[in-house]
N, C-alpha and C positions, 0 to 999 in steps of 0.2 A: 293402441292408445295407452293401455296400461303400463306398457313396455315402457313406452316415452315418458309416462308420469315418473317412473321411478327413475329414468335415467335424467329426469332435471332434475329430481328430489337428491339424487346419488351428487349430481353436479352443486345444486346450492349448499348440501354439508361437508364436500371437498370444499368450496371456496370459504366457508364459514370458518371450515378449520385453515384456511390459510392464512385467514384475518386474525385470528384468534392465535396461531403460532406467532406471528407478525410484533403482535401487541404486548405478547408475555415476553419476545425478545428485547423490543423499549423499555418494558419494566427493568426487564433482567438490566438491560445497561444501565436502566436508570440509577437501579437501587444499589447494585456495584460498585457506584460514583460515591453515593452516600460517603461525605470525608468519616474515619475513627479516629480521626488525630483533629488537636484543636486547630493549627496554622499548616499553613501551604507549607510543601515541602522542595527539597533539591535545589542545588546550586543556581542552576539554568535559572528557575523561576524566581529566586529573590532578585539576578540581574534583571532580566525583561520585566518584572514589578518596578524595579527603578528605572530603567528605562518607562517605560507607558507612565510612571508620575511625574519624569521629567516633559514630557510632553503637553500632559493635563495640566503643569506648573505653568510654565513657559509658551505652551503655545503650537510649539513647533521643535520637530526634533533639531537638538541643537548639532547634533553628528554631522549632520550633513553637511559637507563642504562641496562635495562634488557629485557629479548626478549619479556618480558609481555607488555614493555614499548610500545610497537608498536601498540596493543589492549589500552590502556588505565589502562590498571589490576594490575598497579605499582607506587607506590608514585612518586608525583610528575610528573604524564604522562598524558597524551592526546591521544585518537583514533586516529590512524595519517593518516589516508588514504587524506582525502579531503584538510588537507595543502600541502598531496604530490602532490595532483591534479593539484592545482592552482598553486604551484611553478613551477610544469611540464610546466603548460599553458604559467604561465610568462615568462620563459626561453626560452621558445621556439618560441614563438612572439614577445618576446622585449617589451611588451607592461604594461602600467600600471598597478601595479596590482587591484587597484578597477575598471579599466575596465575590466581587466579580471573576476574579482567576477561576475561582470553584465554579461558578455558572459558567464561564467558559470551558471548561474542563468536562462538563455532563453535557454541553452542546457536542463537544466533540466526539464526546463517545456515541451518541444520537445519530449524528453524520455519517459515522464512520458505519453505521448500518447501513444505509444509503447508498454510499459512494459506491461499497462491498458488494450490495444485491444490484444496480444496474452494469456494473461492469460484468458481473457473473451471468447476467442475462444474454449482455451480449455476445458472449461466449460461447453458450452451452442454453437454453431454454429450457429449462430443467428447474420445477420450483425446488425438489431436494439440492441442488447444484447451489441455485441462486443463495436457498436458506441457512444451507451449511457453509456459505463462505463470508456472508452476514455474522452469522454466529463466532465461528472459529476465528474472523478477523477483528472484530469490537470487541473481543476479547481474549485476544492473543495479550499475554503479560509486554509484549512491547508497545501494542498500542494504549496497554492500562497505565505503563507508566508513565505516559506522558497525557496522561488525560483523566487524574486522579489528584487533584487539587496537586497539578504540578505540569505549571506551564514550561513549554519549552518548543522552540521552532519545529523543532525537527517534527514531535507531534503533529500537525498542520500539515506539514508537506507528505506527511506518511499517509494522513487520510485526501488529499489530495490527489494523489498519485493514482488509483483507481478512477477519479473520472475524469482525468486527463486520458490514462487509457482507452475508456467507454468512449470519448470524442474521436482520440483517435480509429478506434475500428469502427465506429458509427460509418451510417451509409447514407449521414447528410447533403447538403448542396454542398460539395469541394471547395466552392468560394466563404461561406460559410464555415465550415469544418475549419479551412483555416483560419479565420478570425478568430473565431473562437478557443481554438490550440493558442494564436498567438499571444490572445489577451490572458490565457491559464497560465502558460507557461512563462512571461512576465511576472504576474502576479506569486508564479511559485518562487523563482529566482529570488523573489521579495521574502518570501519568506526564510528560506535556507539555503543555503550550499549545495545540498542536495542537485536543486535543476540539474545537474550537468547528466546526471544519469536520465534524463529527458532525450538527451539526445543520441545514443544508442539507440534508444526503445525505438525513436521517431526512424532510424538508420533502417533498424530489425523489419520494421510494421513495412519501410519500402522496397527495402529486399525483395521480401517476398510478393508485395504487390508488381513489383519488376517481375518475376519467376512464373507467376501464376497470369500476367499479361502475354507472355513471351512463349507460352505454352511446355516452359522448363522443368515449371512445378511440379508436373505429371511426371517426366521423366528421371527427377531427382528424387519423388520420393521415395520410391525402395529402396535407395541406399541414403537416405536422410538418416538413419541410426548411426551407419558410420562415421559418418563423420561428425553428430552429436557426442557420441563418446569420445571419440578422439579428440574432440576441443573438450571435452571435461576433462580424461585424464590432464591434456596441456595444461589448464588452466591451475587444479587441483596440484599438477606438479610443480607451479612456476619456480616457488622458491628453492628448490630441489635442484632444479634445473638452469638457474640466472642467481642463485643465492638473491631474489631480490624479498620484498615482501614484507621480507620476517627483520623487524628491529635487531632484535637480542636472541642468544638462547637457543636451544635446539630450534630446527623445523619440525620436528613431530610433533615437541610439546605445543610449539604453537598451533599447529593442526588441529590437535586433541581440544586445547584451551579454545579456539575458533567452532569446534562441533558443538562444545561446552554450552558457550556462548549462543549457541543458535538455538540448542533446545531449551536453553533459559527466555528465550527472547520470544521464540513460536510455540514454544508448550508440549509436553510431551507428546503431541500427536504429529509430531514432525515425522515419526517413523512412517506414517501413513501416506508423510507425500513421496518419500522414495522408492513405496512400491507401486506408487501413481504414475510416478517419473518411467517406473523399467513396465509398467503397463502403456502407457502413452508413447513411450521409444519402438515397442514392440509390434505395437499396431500397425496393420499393414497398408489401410488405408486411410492416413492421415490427412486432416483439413487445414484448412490455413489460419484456422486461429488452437490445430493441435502445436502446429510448428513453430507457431509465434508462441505460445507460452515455456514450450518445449527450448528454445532458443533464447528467452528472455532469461529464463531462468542457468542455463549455461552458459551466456555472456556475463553477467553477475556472479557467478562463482567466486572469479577472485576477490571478490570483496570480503571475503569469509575473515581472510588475513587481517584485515582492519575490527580490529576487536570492538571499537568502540563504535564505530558507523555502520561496517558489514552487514549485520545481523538482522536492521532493520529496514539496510537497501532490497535485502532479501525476502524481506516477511512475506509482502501482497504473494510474490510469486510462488511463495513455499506452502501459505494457504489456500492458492488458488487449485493445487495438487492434493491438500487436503481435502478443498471440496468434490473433489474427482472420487476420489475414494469412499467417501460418503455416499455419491451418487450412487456410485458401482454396488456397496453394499446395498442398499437400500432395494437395489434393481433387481440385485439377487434374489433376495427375501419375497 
């Protein structure tokens, strides 16, 4: 009896302290957002400012000529999702619309805790897993810049992008599952450019659901490292190897400038996911959401070469390895 007294006792101050990590991580985001500058910042955000007052003026976005016009997929257009956000916001509270950017902007970073800890759920069951991937992604410097009194699409789709994945690996009604993929994946297309990298992932996630039906999976994973590396090196070499990629300029500087880039963008703890990477490659008996992150993250590679988009097609996947590492340590201890 005493036994079990203290092993709820032991259970209610593990759960207490999970609520109470949980809570000091909203403040953390919260208080992070705090603007130190009087006006909203960056290029992006005074356009979609004028955009979303064009709309609250007039009514309706005047861009649109064509139904492409809503996606961005037509002259003359713009992703229209995130002006229709803000003019929503503003019409509805009356209020400023560069306060409203700002209150958008501490919404997002809010979310992006969210998004981060149920896709890390689905993953791995691991509250260390879940928390360090919450943490390390709402406040990864590329999710802060776009969600620090400076709107911009891509922001949205970044935090997005995780629970588009949670749906996809959920183990809902299939009829279901798909609606609901369908009605995300619209709705992201609305927001950015980005979607196309949707559909890789969605390719990735059936692969393997093919491999591990067909009873492949078992037979291919011992040598699943081989051939992850060998499409890295490929991938890693392209420009090297088709001179494609690379604009201008050596390929090495641009390599260099691309690593640059990434640890600006992920945060000095990106070393952690590459020794995540050659621990999870190394593993002998790999699951199907090892191979799927494992594979997401080396079909993405070449986007490293795109200086200005790369870095952030990359993040979720690069922190998803940082959460691995985290766990590991933690296991250790």
């Amino acid at each position: 009896m005493l036994e079990a007294i203290k092993q709820a006792n032991t259970y209610n101050k593990t759960k207490s302290m999970k609520y109470l990590l949980f809570f000091l991580l909203i403040v953390l985001n919260f208080v992070i957002r705090l603007p130190s500058i009087p006006h909203e910042k960056g290029y992006d955000s005074f356009f979609i400012h004028a955009l979303a007052n064009s709309i609250s003026t007039f009514g309706s976005a005047d861009w649109w000529i064509h139904w492409l016009s809503v996606f961005g997929f037509y002259a003359y257009s713009y992703a229209s999702a995130v002006p229709f956000v803000l003019s929503g916001m503003h019409q509805l509270t009356g209020i400023e619309m560069e306060i409203v950017i700002l209150m958008y902007c501490i919404l997002l970073g809010l979310i992006s805790i969210f998004t981060a800890y149920v896709l890390a759920g689905r993953l791995y069951p691991n509250f260390t897993f879940k928390y360090g991937v919450a943490l390390f992604f709402s406040i990864a410097p590329g999710v802060m810049l776009f969600s620090t009194w400076e709107v911009s699409t891509r922001g949205l789709f970044i935090l997005l992008l995780p629970l588009f994945i949670y749906l996809l690996l959920s183990e809902i009604n299939m009829l279901k599952k798909i609606f609901l993929l369908v009605i995300l994946a619209i709705f992201q297309f609305a927001v950015h450019h980005y979607g196309f990298i949707l559909i890789p992932i969605i390719f990735i996630y059936i692969g393997i659901k093919l491999l591990e039906k067909t009873n492949h999976l078992e037979t291919l994973n011992p040598y699943s490292h081989y051939l992850i590396v060998s499409l890295l090196i490929a991938f890693i070499g392209l420009p090297f190897l088709t001179r494609s990629l690379v604009d201008f300029g050596s390929r090495y500087d641009w390599l260099i400038t691309s690593a640059i880039t990434i640890v600006r963008q992920v945060g000095p703890l990106v070393i952690l996911a590459a020794g995540s990477f050659i621990y999870l490659l190394l593993k002998k008996e790999k699951s199907r959401n090892d191979l799927f992150i494992l594979l997401m993250l080396t079909f993405f590679i070449p986007t490293i070469y795109s200086h200005t988009y790369g870095a952030f097609m990359l993040l979720l996947f690069i922190v998803l390895f940082i959460g691995i590492a985290f766990k590991n340590k933690t296991i250790e201890q």
